[in-house]
C-alpha positions as CSV (number, residue, x, y, z in Angstrom):
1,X,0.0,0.0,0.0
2,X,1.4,3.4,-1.0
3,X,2.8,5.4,1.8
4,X,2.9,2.6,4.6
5,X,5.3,3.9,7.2
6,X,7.0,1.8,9.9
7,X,8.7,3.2,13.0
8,X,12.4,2.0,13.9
9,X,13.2,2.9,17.3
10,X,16.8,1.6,18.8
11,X,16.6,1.0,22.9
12,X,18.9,0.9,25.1
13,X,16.8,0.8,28.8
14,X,15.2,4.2,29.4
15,X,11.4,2.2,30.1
16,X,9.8,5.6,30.9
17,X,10.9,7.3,27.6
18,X,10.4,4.5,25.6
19,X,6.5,4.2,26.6
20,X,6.3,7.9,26.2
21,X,7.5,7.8,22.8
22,X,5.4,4.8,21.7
23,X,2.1,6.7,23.0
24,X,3.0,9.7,21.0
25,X,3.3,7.3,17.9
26,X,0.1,5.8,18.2
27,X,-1.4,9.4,18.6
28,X,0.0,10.0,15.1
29,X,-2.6,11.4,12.7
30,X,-1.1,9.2,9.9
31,X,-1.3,5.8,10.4
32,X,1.7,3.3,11.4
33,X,1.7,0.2,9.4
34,X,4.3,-1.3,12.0
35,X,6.9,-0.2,15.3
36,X,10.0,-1.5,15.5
37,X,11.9,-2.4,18.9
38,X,15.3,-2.9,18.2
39,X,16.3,-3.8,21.5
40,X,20.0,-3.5,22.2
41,X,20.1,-5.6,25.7
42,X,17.9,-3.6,27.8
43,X,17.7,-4.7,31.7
44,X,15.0,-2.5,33.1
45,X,11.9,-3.9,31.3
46,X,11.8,-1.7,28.2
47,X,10.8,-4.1,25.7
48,X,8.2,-5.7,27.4
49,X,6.3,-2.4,28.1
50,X,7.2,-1.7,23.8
51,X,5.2,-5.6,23.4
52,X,2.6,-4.0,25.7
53,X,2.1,-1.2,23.4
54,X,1.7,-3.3,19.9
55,X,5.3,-2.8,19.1
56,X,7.1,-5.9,17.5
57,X,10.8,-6.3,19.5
58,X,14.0,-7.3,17.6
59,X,16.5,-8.4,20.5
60,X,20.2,-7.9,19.5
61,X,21.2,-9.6,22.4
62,X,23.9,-6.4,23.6
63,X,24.5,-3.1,22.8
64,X,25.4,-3.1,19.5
65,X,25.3,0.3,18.5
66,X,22.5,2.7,16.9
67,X,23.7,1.7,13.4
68,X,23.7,-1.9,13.2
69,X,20.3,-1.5,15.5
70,X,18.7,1.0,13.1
71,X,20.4,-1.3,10.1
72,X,18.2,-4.6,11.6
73,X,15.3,-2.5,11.4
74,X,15.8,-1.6,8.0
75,X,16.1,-5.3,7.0
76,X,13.1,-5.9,8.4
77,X,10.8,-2.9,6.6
78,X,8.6,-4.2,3.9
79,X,7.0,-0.7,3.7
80,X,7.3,2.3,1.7
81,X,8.7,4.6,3.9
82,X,10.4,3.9,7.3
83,X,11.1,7.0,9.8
84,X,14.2,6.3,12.3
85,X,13.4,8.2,15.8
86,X,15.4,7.9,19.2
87,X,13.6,6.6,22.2
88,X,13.9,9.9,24.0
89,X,11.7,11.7,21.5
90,X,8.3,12.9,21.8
91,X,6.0,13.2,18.4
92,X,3.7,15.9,18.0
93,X,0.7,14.0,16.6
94,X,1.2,15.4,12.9
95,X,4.9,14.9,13.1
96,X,4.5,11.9,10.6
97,X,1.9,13.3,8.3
98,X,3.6,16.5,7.8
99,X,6.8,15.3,6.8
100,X,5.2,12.5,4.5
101,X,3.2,15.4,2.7
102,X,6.2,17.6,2.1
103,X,8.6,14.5,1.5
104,X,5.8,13.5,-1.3
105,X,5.4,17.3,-2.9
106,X,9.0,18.1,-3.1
107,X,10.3,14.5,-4.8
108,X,12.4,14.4,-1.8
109,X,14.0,11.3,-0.4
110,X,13.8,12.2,3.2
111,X,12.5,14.8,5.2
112,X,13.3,15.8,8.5
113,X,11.1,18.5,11.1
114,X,12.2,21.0,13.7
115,X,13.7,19.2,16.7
116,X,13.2,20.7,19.9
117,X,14.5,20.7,23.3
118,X,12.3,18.3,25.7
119,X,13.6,20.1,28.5
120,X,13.6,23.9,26.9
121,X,10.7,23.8,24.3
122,X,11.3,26.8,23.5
123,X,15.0,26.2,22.0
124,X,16.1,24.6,19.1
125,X,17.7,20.6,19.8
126,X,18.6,20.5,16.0
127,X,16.9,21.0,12.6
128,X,19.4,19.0,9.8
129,X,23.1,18.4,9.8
130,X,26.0,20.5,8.5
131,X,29.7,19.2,8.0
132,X,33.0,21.8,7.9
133,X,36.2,21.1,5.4
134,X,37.6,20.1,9.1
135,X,35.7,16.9,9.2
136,X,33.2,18.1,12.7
137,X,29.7,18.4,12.0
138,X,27.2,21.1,13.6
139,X,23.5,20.2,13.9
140,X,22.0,23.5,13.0
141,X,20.5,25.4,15.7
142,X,21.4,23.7,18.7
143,X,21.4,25.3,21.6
144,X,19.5,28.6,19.9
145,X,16.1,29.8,21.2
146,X,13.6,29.0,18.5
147,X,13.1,32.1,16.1
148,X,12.1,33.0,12.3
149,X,15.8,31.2,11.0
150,X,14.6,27.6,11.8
151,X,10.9,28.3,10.3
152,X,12.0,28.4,6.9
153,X,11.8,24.8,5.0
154,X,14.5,24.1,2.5
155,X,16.1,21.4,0.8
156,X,18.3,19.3,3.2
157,X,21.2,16.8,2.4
158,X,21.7,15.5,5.8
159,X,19.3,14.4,8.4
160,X,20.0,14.0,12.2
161,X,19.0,10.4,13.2
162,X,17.2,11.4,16.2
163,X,13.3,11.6,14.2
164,X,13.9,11.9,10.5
165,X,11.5,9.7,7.7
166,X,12.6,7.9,5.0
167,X,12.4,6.5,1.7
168,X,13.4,3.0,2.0
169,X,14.4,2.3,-1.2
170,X,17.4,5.3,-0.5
171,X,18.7,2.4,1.6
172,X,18.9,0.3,-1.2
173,X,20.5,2.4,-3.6
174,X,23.4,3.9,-0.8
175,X,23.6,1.5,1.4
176,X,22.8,0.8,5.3
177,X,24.4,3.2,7.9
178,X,27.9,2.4,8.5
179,X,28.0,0.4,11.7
180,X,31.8,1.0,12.1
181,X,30.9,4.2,13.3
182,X,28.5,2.2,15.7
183,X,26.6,5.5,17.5
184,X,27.4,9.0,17.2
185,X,28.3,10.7,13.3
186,X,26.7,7.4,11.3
187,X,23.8,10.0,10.6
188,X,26.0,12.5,9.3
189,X,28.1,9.8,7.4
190,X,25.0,8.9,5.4
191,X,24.3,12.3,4.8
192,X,27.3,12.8,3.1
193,X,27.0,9.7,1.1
194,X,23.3,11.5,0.0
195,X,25.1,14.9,-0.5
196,X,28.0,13.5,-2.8
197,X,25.1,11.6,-4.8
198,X,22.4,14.0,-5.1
199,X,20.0,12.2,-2.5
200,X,17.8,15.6,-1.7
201,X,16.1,15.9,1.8
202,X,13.7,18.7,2.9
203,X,13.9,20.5,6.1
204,X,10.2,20.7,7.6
205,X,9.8,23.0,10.3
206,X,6.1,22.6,11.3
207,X,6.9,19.0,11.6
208,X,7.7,19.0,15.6
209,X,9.1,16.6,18.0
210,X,10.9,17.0,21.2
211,X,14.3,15.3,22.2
212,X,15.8,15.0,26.0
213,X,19.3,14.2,24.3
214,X,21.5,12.0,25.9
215,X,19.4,10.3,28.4
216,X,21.6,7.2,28.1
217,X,24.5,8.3,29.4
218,X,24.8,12.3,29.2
219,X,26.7,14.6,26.2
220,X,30.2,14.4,27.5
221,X,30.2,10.9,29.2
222,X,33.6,9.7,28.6
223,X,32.4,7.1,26.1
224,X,30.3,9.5,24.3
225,X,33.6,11.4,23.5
226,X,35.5,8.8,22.7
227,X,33.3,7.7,20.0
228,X,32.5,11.3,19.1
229,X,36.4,11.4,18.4
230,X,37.0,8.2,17.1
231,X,34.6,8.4,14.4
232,X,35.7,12.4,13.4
233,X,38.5,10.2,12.3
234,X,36.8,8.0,10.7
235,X,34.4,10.4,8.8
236,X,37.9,12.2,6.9
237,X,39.4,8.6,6.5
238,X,36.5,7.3,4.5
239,X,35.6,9.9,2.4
240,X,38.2,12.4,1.7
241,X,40.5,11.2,-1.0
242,X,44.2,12.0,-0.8
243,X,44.2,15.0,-3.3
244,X,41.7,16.4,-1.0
245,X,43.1,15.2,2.4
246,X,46.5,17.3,2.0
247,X,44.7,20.1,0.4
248,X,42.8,20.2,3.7
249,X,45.8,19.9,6.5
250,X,45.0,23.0,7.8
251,X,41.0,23.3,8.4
252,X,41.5,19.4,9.2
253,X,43.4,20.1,12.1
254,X,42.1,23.7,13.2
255,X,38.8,21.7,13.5
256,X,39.9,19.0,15.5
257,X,42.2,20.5,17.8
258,X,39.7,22.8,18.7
259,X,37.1,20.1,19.3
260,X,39.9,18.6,21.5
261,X,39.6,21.7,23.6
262,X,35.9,21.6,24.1
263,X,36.5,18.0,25.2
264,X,38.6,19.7,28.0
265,X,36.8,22.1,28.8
266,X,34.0,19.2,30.1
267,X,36.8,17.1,31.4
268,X,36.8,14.9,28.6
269,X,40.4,15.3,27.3
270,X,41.7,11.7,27.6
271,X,38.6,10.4,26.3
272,X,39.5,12.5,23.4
273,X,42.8,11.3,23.2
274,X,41.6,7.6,23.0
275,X,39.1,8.4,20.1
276,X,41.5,9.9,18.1
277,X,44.0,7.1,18.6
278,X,41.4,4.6,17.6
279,X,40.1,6.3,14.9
280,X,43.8,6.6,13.6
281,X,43.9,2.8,13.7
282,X,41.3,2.1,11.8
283,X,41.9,4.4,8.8
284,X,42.7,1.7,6.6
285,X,39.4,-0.1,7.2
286,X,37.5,3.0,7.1
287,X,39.3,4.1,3.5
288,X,37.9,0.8,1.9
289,X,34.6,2.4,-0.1
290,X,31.4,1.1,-0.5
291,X,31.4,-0.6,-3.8
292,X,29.4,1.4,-6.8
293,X,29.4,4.6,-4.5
294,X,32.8,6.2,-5.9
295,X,32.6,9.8,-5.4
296,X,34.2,12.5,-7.3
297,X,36.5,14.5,-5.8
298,X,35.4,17.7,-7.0
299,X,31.8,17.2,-5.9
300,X,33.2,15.9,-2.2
301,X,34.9,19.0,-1.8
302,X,32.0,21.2,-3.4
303,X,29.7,19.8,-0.9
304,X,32.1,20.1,2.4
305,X,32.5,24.0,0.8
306,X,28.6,24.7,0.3
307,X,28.2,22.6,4.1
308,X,30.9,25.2,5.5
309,X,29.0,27.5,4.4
310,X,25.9,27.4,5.1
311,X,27.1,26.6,9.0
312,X,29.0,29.8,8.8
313,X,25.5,31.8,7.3
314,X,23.0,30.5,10.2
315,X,26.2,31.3,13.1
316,X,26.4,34.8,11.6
317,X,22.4,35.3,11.8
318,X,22.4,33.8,15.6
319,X,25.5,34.1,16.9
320,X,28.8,32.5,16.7
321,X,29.9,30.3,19.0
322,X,33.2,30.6,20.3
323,X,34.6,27.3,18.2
324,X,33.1,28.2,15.2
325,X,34.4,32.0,16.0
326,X,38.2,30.4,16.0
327,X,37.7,28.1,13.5
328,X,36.3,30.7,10.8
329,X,39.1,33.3,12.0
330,X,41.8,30.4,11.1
331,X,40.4,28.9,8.3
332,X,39.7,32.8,6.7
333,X,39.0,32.5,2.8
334,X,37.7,28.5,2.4
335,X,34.2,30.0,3.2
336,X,34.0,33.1,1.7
């Protein structure tokens, strides 16, 4: 049936949210052919109370990571569309409906809504994705208070992988998520794959949801960072091609030393440190390309520069933050 949805939603404990997220599906004013559980060794009852609800559980056994959770999902969709949403997200009940109806006008492959802060609704969590030459990615608007910037819809290459719909056949053309990068940039990752590949998204604000953001284990948990850093690493390793990799030396390493120093700032330095080294271990796996997915160097590097910019527009209209300050100030002319 045209425009069947199913819901993917990897678990990891968090009973409370998960219920509170499967109600807000099932107040969805389009309907849900199916919920997925993927449940990644939960120990507080989670699942069960998803198998109260009507959602069908997939048990992984252990924490395997959001991408190979989401991936299993995927494998498991027989429907048209499938939207991938975090269990710490509430739906507004046309959250589903609105992004399906401007996903379906615009010829887009995926759509994404306004994403807002569960705990400040009245600030932005994140609306889509943007990556810098430097290989760190800025979800646009976090952090802002909501305003007239994040009201205007637009065509989107990247989607966060907190609530974001999709076509599923985009799956089949580009591939699953990369579960190297297990949790934490495998959103971004695809997006870039979509970018390189003219994969178009749309940017939905009236679409709303609400996200408490790292209810697992909190933003600068040591292992968050590690991963955070580790697959920064990753990210340059497997798409920038040599040509492009010495011709950006210099943002490269502006952007991620001065990630390094946010990670100190929260007391996350050696977790930083670890990432990194692991991520610089594993640059020959990550450098091995999906097969039929070469990508021209000229468009990669068109991309990171239009991605650049258009995090360096939207800091200019609400503020720069102190990393992108520095990094803009050192990197003067690659944005211009």
């Amino acid at each position: 049936m045209p425009d069947d949805i199913a819901v993917i939603v990897p678990v990891w404990n968090g009973r409370a949210l998960v219920e509170r997220l499967l109600m807000s599906v099932r107040a969805q004013t389009h309907p849900v052919a199916e919920t997925l559980i993927v449940d990644n060794g939960s120990e507080d009852g989670a699942p069960e109370v998803a198998q109260q609800l009507g959602a069908r559980v997939i048990r992984m056994g252990s924490n395997a990571g959001f991408a190979r959770a989401v991936n299993r999902g995927i494998q498991e969709c027989t429907t048209e569309w499938l939207a991938i949403i975090n269990s710490d997200v509430e739906l507004a009940p046309n959250w589903l409906e609105r992004l399906l109806e401007a996903a379906r006008t615009s010829d887009a492959w995926f759509a994404t809504g306004k994403i807002l802060s569960a705990r400040r609704r009245d600030c932005v969590d994140g609306t889509y994705d943007a990556l810098c030459r430097g290989g760190c990615a800025w979800r646009v608007g976090q952090g802002r208070s909501d305003g007239p910037e994040f009201s205007c819809p637009r065509d989107i290459w990247s989607a966060p992988g907190t609530a974001a719909l999709f076509r599923t056949e985009l799956f089949r053309r580009l591939g699953p998520l990369d579960e190297m990068f297990e949790s934490y940039l495998e959103d971004v990752e695809f997006g870039l794959r979509c970018a390189c590949l003219n994969y178009a998204g749309r940017y939905v604000p009236d679409a709303i949801c609400y996200h408490l953001g790292s209810a697992a284990l909190g933003k600068w948990h040591p292992g968050v960072v590690r991963k955070m850093a580790r697959n920064q690493v990753l990210l340059v390793a497997k798409h920038y091609p040599r040509r492009l990799l010495f011709g950006l030396a210099w943002p490269i390493l502006v952007s991620q030393s001065l990630w390094g120093l946010v990670a100190l700032r929260h007391g996350a330095f050696l977790a930083f440190l670890a990432g990194k080294i692991e991520g610089l271990k594993s640059i020959r796996k990550a450098r091995r390309r999906a097969p039929g997915l070469d990508i021209p160097p000229d468009r990669l590097a068109q991309v990171l520069l239009d991605s650049e910019r258009e995090i360096r527009r939207v800091q200019r209209l609400t503020g720069l933050d102190w990393y992108w300050r520095v990094y803009f100030l050192l990197t003067s002319g690659g944005a211009d």
